[in-house]
KOLSEMAR-451126 format. One record per residue (C-alpha): x, y, z. Coordinates in pm, whole numbers, plus 50000, padded with zeros to 5 digits. Layout:
BEGIN
XYZ;...
END
This chain:
BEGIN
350095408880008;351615373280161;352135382080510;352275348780736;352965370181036;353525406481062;355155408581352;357975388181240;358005399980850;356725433080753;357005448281114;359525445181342;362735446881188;361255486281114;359725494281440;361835482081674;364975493981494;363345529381559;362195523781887;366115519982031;367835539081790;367025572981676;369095580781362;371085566381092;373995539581142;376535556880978;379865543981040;380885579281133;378635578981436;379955543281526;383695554981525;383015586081737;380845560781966;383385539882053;385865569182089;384065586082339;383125550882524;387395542882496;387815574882608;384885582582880;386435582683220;382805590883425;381185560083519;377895574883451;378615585883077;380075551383060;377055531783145;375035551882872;377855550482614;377625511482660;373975511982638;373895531882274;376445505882156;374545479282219;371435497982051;373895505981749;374825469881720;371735449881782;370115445281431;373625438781242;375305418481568;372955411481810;375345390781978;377625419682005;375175444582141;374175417582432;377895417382556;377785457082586;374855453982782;376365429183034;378735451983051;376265483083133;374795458083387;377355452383573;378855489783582;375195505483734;375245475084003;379335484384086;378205528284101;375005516384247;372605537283951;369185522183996;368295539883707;370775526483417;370445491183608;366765487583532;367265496583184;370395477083095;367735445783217;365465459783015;367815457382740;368795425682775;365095411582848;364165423482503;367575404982328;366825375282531;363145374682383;364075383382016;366485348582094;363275335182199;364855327182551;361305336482698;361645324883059;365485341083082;363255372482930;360815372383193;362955373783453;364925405983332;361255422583275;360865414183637;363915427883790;363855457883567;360085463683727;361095454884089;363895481684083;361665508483853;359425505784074;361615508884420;362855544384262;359385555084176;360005554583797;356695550883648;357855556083296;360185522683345;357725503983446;355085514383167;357755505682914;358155469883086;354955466283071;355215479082702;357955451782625;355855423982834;352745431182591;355025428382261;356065398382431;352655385482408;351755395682101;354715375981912;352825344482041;349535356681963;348315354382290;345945384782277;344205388682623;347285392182749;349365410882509;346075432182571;346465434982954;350295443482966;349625471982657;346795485682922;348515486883203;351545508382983;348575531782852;346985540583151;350825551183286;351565573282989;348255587183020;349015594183380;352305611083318;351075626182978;353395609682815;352455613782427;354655593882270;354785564582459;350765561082421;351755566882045;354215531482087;351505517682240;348885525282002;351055513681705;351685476881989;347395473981943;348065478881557;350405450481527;347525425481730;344695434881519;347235431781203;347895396981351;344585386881345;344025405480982;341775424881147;342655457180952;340115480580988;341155476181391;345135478781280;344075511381072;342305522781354;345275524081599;348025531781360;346255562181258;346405570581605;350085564081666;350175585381336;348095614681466;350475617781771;353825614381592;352655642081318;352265664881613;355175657081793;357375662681499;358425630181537;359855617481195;361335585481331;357585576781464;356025593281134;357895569480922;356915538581102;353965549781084;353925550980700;355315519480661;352645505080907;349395525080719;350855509680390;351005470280502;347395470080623;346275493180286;347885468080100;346745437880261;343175443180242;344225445579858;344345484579771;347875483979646;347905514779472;347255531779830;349795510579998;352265521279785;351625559679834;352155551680226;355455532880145;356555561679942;356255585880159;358065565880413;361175560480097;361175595580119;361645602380471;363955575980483;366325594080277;365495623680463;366925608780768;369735586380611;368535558680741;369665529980509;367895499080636;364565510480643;365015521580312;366295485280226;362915480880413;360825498780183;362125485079841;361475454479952;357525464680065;357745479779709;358865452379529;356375426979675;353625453479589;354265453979218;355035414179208;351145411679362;349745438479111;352125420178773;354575444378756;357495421078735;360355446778600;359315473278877;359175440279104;362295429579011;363805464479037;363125469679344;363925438179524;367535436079381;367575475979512;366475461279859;369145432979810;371875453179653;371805477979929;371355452980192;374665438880063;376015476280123;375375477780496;375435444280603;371975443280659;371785403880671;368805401980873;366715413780601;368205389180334;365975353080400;362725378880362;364205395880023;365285360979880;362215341579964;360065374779779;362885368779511;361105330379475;357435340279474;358415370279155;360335340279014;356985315379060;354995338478897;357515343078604;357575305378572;361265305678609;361345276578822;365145268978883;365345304378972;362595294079200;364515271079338;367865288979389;365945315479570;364035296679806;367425279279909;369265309579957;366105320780191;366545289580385;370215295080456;369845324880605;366265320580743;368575294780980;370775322481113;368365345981222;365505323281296;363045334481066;360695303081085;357405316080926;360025328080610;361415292980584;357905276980522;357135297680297;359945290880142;359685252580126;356205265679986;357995282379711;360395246579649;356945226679633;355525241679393;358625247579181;359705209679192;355945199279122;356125222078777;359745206878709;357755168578751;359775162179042;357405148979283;359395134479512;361605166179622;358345181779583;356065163679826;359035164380031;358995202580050;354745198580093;355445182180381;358005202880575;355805229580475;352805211080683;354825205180942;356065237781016;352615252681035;352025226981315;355045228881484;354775266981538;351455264081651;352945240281926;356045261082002;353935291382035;351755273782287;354825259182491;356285294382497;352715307282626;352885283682909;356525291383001;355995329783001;352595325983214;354505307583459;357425334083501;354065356183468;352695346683780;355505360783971;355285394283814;351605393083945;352715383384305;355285408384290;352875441384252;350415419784518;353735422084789;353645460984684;350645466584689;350355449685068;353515466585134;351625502685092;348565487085256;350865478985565;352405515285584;348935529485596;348175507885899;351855516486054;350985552186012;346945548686226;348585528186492;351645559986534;348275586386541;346535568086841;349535554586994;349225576487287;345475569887338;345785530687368;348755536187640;345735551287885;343515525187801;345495493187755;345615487788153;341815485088156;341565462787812;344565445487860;342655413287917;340135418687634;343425423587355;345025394887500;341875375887413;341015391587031;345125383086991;344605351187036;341225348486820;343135369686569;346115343886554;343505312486496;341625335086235;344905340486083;346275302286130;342895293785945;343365316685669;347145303585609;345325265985575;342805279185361;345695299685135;347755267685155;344535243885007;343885267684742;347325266384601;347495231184620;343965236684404;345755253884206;348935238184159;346885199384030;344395228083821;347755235083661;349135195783628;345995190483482;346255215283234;349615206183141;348435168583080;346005181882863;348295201282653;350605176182620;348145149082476;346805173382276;350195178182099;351035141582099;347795134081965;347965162281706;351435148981597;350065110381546;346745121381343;348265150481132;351515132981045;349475103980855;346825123980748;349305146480548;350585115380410;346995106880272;346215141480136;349645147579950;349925115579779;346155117579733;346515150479527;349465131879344;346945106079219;344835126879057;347705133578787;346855116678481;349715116978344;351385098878646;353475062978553;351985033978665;354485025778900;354385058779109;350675052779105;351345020979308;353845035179524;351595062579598;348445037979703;351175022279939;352125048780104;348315055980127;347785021280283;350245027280497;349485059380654;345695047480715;346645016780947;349185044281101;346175064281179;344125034281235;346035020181511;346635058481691;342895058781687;342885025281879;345665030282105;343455062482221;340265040082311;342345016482487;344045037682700;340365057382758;338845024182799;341515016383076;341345047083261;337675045883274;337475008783353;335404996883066;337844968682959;335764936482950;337624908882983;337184878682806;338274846382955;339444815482790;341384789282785;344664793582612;347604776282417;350654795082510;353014778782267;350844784481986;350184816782069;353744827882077;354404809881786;351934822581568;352544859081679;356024857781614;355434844281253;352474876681226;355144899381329;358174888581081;355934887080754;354074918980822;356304941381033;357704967980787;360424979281048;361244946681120;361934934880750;364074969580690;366444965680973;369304937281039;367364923481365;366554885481430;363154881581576;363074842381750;361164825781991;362884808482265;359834782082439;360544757682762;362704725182716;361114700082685;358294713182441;355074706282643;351454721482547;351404745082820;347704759082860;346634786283082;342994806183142;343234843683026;342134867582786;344194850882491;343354888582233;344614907982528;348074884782604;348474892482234;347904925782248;350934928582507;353324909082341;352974928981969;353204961482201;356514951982336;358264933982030;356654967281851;358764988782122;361884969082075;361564971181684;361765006981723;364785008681928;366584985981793;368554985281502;371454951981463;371274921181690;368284902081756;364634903281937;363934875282158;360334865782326;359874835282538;358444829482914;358624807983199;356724789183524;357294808683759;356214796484220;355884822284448;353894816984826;351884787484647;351014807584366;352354802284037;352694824283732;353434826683393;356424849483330;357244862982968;359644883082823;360854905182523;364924911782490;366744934282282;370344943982199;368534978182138;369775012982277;368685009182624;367505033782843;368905054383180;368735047283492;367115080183542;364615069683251;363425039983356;360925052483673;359135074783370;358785049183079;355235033183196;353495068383167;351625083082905;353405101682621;356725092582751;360045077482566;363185085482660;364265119182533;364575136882215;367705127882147;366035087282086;362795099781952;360775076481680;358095073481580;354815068881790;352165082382021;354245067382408;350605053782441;352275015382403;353835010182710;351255025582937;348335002882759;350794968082827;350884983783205;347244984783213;346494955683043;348884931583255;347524947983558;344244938683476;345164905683410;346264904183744;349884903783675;353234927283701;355184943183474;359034955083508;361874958583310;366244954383321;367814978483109;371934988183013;372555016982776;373835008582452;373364970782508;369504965682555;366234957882746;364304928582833;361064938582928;358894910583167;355464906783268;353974879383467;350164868583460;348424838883682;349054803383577;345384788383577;345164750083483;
END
């Protein structure tokens, strides 16, 4: 069975529908809902009538069901109900993380914990906990989807509390199904199962079906999977409950398209699709659509194929379903490379690439954004649990209270001395508190700098790389024209001095920050320099050629051979660096480079400069642009690895020189750098 993540695919839609709602949606249970919440006059009824509307609405308007729980919010804080305040911000945590909003989610978890936990209501706080591990688990961050799934466990356990431990079993099924670790998944969902078949509980039972029957299925035993997904169709009707039968058809459909039973395949996805169409189940439609495409794929019916896959994307967009839309650009590849339209079709190769590696960044950005908003979770229980550490003290000192007023006259002296040892101890251990944060705080700087390179670099190598590989796989068509053969070794070409000069921006700037730069000093023509790099950079810069810029050269009146001792490769090296940056942000005027003698306190220098009529850049911009990685905002992003700027900085520095720069938005930059004038 495909299955890029479970979580997002076969999985949540089903058990988190069940795990707010118990029931069907019938439209006769959403009229007498809002009748009784029109009608409801108690504040108390009120808050809960609110809260079951926004469970009722969340899967077909989420948007909707968030406004109701505002509005359950701010009705507990007005009646002052502790209670129905924590769990309207647990309600809204949980939308805000389904918008992936994870900080904003965070911070609900954390006041729904803080107030759980100031009424004493261990059962809110295990299902925080609960929500905080699913959390987790979306990024696959296991140790500490792990961690937040204990801590719930060992509360239900406490209370006895059978079917949460059965939703938290069936939370340690969805990691190990994650990681396609199945016999694990099996494990715990039998588990959940065990628990739900002796509660009675038919909303938990069916999950539970559905759950047995995705990791059967994956691990290839359709046959068995579809027994499990059966069972659940039939408890499903049981119930009335329309989407997860949508749910099922769908589960059933992909099943036969994986064992080549296209009419039952085709059956039941349009069932899953026609009924979905019913209810206004939209959520479910970029998941049916993109299973329509693979059946199609396997029929051959590539415009189908293609119809399909679009109709996936369109809606993948509205609900954020990214793992669905790569798969369906997947789907498009392959289609358009059968139809011999390699273009659309390497095209769709490549988005496909690029998703995989963006979500693998995203899901490691949201990691470091939910650890942060983490932390104070983990400070919060430490204040609570020195809170209860300080009542136990407060209730010793009331017990002898009596006895130290007989003996304080004797030992006055003595207290008055361990008081003021006590204060120094304590004065010492707030230095020693304050150092180790500060530890920590550059321990975390670093780690950030390390994350970000790593995604920069990641970007610059892969980006290429897939270039090479997909036109690669292109050229070993034998049946390819001539022509598209050459185009294809360009692009190739291309690409590898791409990758070639990431790879050589890296060992500069490692080379610089490790001060291993050797220097190599000669005596230097500046004119001809210029000259000659100018003339490299308009017959081989590709950018250059494409776009409506002028590149000239603008040397001192009169001409005089001006000759200076420097590192001539290096002085280069800066110049193609920052007529390289203006290329990029530029795109109608003109590019000039020239320089000047420059006297200052008997000293004189050599002072060159690159203007643009480019985009400019911010005031606020311009203290950031000499660091690694940096450019200035997405909104302006091109091409490149932000290593450029910070290897001219380096480079001129080492030279002995300065660099600086004059800037206007939206009418360009002239970037100058100075290095010692040496006759």
């Amino acid at each position: 069975m495909s299955n890029p993540n479970p979580l997002t695919i076969k999985f949540v839609y089903f058990f988190y529908f069940l795990f707010f709602i118990n029931g069907s949606y019938s439209q006769s249970y959403k009229d007498s809902l809002l009748i009784k919440l029109k009608n409801s006059k108690n504040d108390t009824l009120k808050i809960k009538l609110l809260n079951d509307a926004g469970d009722h609405y969340y899967y077909t308007r989420p948007d909707t069901s968030y406004v109701y729980y505002k509005q359950a919010l701010s009705l507990s804080k007005k009646v002052k109900n502790k209670k129905f305040e924590a769990h309207s911000l647990l309600n809204i945590g949980y939308y805000l993380d389904e918008k992936e909003r994870y900080k904003e989610s965070l911070e609900y978890y954390l006041k729904a914990i803080d107030i759980y936990e100031s009424i004493n209501d261990q059962q809110g706080v295990a299902e925080c906990y609960n929500y905080i591990g699913y959390s987790f688990a979306y990024i696959n961050s296991l140790e500490n989807s792990v961690k937040y799934y204990t801590k719930a466990i060992n509360i239900y356990e406490k209370l006895d509390d059978s079917l949460g431990i059965a939703d938290v079993y069936t939370g340690f099924g969805n990691i190990y199904y994650d990681q396609k670790k199945y016999t694990k998944a099996y494990d715990f969902y039998k588990k959940a199962y065990d628990i739900y078949i002796l509660l009675k509980d038919k909303e938990g039972l069916n999950s539970s079906y559905i759950n047995l029957g995705n990791t059967i299925s994956d691990q290839g035993n359709i046959q068995e999977g579809l027994t499990y997904y059966f069972k659940s169709l039939k408890l499903c009707k049981e119930l009335k409950d329309k989407e997860s039968i949508a749910i099922n058809y769908l589960n059933i459909g992909e099943c036969y398209t994986d064992i080549k039973n296209y009419s039952k395949a085709t059956m039941y996805l349009n069932k899953s699709l026609k009924l979905c169409e019913q209810i206004e189940y939209k959520s479910l439609y970029p998941l049916i659509y993109a299973n329509i495409a693979k059946l199609n794929l396997k029929l051959k019916k590539y415009k189908d194929v293609i119809l399909n896959a679009n109709k996936s994307l369109f809606y993948s967009k509205k609900v954020s379903w990214v793992n669905v839309e790569y798969d369906a650009h997947k789907y498009l590849s392959k289609a358009y490379a059968e139809l011999g339209d390699y273009k659309k079709a390497y095209r769709n190769q490549i988005i496909y690439k690029q998703y995989t590696d963006s979500i693998f960044s995203k899901k490691n950005v949201e990691l470091l954004t939910k650890l942060d908003v983490l932390s104070k979770i983990e400070n919060q229980e430490k204040k609570i649990n020195l809170l209860t550490e300080n009542k136990k003290i407060g209730e010793i000192k009331v017990k002898n209270q009596r006895t130290l007023i007989y003996v304080l006259s004797v030992f006055s002296l003595f207290f008055i001395i361990l008081a003021i040892i006590l204060k120094k101890q304590i004065n010492k251990r707030k230095k020693t508190y304050n150092l180790l944060a500060i530890e920590k705080e550059r321990a975390e700087e670093s780690e950030r700098l390390k994350s970000s390179f790593l995604m920069n670099m990641s970007h610059e190598i892969r980006t290429p790389m897939n270039s090479i590989i997909g036109f690669s796989e292109f050229l070993k068509d034998p049946n390819l024209e001539t022509e598209k053969r050459l185009k294809f070794a360009d692009v190739i070409i291309v690409s590898g001095y791409r990758l070639l000069r990431t790879i050589n921006d890296i060992v500069d700037i490692s080379k610089l920050e490790s001060n291993q730069v050797e220097l190599i000093i000669s005596k230097v023509n500046i004119n001809s320099t210029l000259e000659e790099t100018v003339k490299i950079q308009k017959e081989t810069n590709p950018i250059l050629k494409k776009k409506n810029i002028t590149l000239k050269l603008n040397l001192p009146k009169p001409l005089t051979e001006i000759s200076t001792n420097t590192d001539g490769d290096r002085l280069v090296q800066i110049i193609n660096n920052l007529i390289n940056n203006a290329v990029k942000f530029t795109d109608n005027g003109f590019i000039e480079v020239g320089y000047s003698i420059q006297q200052h306190t008997n000293q004189s220098y050599l002072q060159f400069y690159v203007k643009d009529t480019g985009i400019g850049i911010p005031k606020e911009k311009i203290a950031l642009i000499f660091k690694r990685f940096s450019q200035i905002g997405e909104k302006y992003f091109k091409e490149g690895n932000g290593l450029g700027l910070s290897i001219c900085k380096g480079l001129v520095t080492l030279l002995k020189g300065k660099i600086w720069l004059t800037s206007e938005p939206n009418k360009g930059t002239t970037f100058y750098f100075t290095i010692p004038y040496k006759i």
